[in-house]
C-alpha positions as CSV (number, residue, x, y, z in Angstrom):
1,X,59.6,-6.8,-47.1
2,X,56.4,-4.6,-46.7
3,X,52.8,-5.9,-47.9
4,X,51.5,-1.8,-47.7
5,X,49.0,-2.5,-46.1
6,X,49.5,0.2,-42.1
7,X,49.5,-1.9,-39.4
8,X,47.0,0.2,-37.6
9,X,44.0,-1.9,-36.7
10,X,45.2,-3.5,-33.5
11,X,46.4,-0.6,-32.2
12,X,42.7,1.2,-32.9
13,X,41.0,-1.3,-30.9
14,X,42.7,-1.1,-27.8
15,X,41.2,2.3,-26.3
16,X,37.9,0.9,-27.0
17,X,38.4,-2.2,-25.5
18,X,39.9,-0.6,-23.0
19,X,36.8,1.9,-22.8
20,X,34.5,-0.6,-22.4
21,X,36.5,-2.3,-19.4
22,X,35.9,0.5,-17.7
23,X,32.1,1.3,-18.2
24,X,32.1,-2.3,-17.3
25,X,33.9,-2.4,-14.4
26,X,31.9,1.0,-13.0
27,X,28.6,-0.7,-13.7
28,X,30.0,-3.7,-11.3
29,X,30.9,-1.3,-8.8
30,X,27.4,0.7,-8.9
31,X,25.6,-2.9,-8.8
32,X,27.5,-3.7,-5.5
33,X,26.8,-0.5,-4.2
34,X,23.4,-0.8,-4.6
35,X,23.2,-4.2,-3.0
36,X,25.0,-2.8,0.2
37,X,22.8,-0.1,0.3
38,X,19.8,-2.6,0.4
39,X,21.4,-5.8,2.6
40,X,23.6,-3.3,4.7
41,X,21.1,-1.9,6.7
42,X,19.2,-5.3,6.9
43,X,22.0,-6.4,8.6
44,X,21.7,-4.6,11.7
45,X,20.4,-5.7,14.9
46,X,16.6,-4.2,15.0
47,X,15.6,-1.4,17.2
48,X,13.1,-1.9,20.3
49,X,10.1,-3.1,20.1
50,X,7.2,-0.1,19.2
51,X,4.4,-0.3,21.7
52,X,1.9,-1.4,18.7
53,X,-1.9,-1.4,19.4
54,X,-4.5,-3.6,18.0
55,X,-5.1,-2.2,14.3
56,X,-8.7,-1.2,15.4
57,X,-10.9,0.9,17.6
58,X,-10.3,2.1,20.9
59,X,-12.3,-0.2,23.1
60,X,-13.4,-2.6,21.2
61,X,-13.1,-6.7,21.8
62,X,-12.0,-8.5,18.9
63,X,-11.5,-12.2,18.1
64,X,-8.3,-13.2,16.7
65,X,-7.4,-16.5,15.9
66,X,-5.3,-18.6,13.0
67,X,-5.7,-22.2,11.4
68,X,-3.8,-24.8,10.4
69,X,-1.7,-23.8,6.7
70,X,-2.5,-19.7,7.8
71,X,1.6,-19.6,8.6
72,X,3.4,-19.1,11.6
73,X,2.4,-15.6,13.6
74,X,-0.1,-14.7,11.0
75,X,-3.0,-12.7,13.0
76,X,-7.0,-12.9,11.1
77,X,-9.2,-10.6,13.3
78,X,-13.1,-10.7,13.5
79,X,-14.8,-8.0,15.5
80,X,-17.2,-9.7,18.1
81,X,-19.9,-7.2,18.0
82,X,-21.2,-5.8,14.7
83,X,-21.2,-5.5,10.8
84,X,-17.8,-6.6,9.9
85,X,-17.8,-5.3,7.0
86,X,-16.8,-1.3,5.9
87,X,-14.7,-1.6,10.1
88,X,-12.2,0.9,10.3
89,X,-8.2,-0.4,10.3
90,X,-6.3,1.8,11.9
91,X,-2.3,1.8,11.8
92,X,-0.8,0.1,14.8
93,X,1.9,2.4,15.1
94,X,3.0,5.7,13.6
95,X,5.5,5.4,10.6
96,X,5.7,5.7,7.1
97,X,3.8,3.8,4.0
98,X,6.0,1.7,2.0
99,X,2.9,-0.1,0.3
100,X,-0.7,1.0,-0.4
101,X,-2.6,-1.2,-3.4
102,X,-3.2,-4.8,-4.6
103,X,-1.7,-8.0,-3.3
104,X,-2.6,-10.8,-5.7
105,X,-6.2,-10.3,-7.6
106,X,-9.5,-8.8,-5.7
107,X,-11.9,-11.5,-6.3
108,X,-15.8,-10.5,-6.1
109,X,-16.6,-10.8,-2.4
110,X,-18.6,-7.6,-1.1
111,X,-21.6,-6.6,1.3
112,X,-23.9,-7.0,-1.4
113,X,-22.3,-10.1,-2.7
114,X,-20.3,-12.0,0.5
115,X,-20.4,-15.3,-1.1
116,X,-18.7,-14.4,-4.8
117,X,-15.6,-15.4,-6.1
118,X,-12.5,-15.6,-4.1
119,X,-9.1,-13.4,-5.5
120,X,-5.8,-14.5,-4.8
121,X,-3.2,-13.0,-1.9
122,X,-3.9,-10.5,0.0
123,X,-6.2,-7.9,-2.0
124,X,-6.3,-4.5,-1.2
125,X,-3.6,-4.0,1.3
126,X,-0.8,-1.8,3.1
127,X,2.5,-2.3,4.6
128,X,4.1,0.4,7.4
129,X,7.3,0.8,8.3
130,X,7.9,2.1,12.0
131,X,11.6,2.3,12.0
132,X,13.9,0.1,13.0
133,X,13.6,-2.6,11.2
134,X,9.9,-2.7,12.5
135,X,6.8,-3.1,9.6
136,X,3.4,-3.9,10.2
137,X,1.3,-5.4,7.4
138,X,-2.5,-5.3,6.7
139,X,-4.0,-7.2,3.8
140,X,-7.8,-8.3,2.4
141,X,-9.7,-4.7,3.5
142,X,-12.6,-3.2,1.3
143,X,-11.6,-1.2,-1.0
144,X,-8.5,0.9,-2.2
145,X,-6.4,2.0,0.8
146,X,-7.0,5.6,2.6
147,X,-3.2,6.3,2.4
148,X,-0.3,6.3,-0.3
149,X,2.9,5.2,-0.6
150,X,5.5,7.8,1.2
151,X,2.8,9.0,3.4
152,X,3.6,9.2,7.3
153,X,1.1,8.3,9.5
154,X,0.4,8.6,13.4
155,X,-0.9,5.5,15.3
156,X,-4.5,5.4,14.8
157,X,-5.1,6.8,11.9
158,X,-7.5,5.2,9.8
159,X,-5.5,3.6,6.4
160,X,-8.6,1.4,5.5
161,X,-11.6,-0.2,5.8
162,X,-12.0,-3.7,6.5
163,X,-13.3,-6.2,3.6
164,X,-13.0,-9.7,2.0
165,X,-10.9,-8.8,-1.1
166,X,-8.2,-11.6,-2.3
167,X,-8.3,-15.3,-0.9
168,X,-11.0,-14.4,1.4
169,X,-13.2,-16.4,2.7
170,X,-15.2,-13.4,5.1
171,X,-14.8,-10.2,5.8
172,X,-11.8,-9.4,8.5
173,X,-8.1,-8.4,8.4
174,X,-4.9,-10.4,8.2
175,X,-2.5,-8.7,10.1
176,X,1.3,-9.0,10.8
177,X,4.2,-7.6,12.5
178,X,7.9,-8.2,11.0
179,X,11.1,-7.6,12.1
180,X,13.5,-7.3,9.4
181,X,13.4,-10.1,7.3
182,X,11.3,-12.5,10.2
183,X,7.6,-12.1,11.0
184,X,7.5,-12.1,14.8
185,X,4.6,-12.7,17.5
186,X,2.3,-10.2,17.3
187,X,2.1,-7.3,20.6
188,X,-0.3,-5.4,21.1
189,X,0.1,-2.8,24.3
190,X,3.3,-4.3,25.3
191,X,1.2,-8.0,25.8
192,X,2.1,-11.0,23.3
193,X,-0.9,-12.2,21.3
194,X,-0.2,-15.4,22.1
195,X,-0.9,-16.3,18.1
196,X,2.2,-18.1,17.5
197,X,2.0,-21.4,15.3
198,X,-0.4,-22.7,12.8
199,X,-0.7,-26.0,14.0
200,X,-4.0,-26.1,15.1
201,X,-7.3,-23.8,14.9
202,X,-7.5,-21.4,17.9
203,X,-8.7,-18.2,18.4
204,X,-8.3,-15.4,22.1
205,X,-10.2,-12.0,22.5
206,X,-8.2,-9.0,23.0
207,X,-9.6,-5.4,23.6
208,X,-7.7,-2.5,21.5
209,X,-6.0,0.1,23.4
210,X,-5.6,1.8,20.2
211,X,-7.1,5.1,21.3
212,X,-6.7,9.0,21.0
213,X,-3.9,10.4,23.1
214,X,-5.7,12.4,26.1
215,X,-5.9,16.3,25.8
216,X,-4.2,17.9,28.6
């Protein structure tokens, strides 16, 4: 016995469905992918060390110090002669700009106005990265940054000026040094910093070696 109606409509689904288990199933493989391309290369051991230099002028003395609740190896520097504000912040090392803009909100704190309103994070900021698994982070300078994101820079080249922007509370520059995924003790010409942990206020004076390589 035959109802006349063609038994055709199972039979049309199946190259769809079977269409869409593949776009499916290439979308999972392209999402993996992508992952491995990002966690793979985290993965790896980090290069050596960079010989980083103080993120300032050659020869000058700064003050750099942390505080209880500032986080483990975070660096704040305060020059020990001079206007603070408007200082040149030179990169530490050469590499290339991954970040160059706004961490968080500016707040209002500026030469003319030190005492207004705090921002949030780190305001006007940069991030380097030197290569193996090296970056160097600089946050709460002036105004926008010198540089942009992709540009390569050589050690001591200017990518700033130093400010009070974001949770600020006077002008000077928070500054970092990561590897991978950990932020690390901060070295400046080969020497630790000896800014470690954040259980107590404490400050040393260091003198930046950051300067112009000689002209033979």
């Amino acid at each position: 016995m035959t109802t006349g109606r063609p038994d055709t409509a199972r039979t049309h689904r199946r190259p769809r469905n079977r269409t869409v288990r593949v776009l499916l199933a290439l979308v999972a493989v392209a999402a993996v992918l992508g992952v491995a391309l990002v966690v793979v290369p985290m993965l790896r051991p980090a290069g050596p060390r960079p010989l980083f230099q103080m993120p300032v002028s050659c020869g000058e003395t700064w003050q750099l110090g942390t505080y209880p609740g500032h986080d483990d190896y975070d660096v704040d520097l305060f020059p020990t002669e001079g206007e603070a504000w408007g200082r040149p912040v030179l990169a530490s090392y050469a590499g290339t700009v991954t970040v160059a803009g706004i961490n968080g909100s500016l707040g209002g704190r500026t030469p003319d106005n030190p005492d207004g309103p705090r921002g949030r994070g780190g305001g006007y900021w940069v991030k380097i990265d030197h290569g193996g698994k090296w970056e160097t982070q600089y946050l709460h300078m002036l105004e926008p940054p010198l540089v942009e994101v992709g540009q390569k820079v050589a050690q001591g080249e200017q990518i700033g000026r130093l400010g009070s922007t974001g949770n600020s509370g006077a002008p000077h520059l928070h500054y970092e040094q990561r590897r991978g995924w950990d932020k690390v003790e901060t070295h400046f010409d080969g020497e630790p910093s000896t800014v470690t942990t954040d259980d107590r206020e404490y400050t040393v004076k260091r003198t930046s070696n950051n300067c112009p390589a000689a002209v033979s």
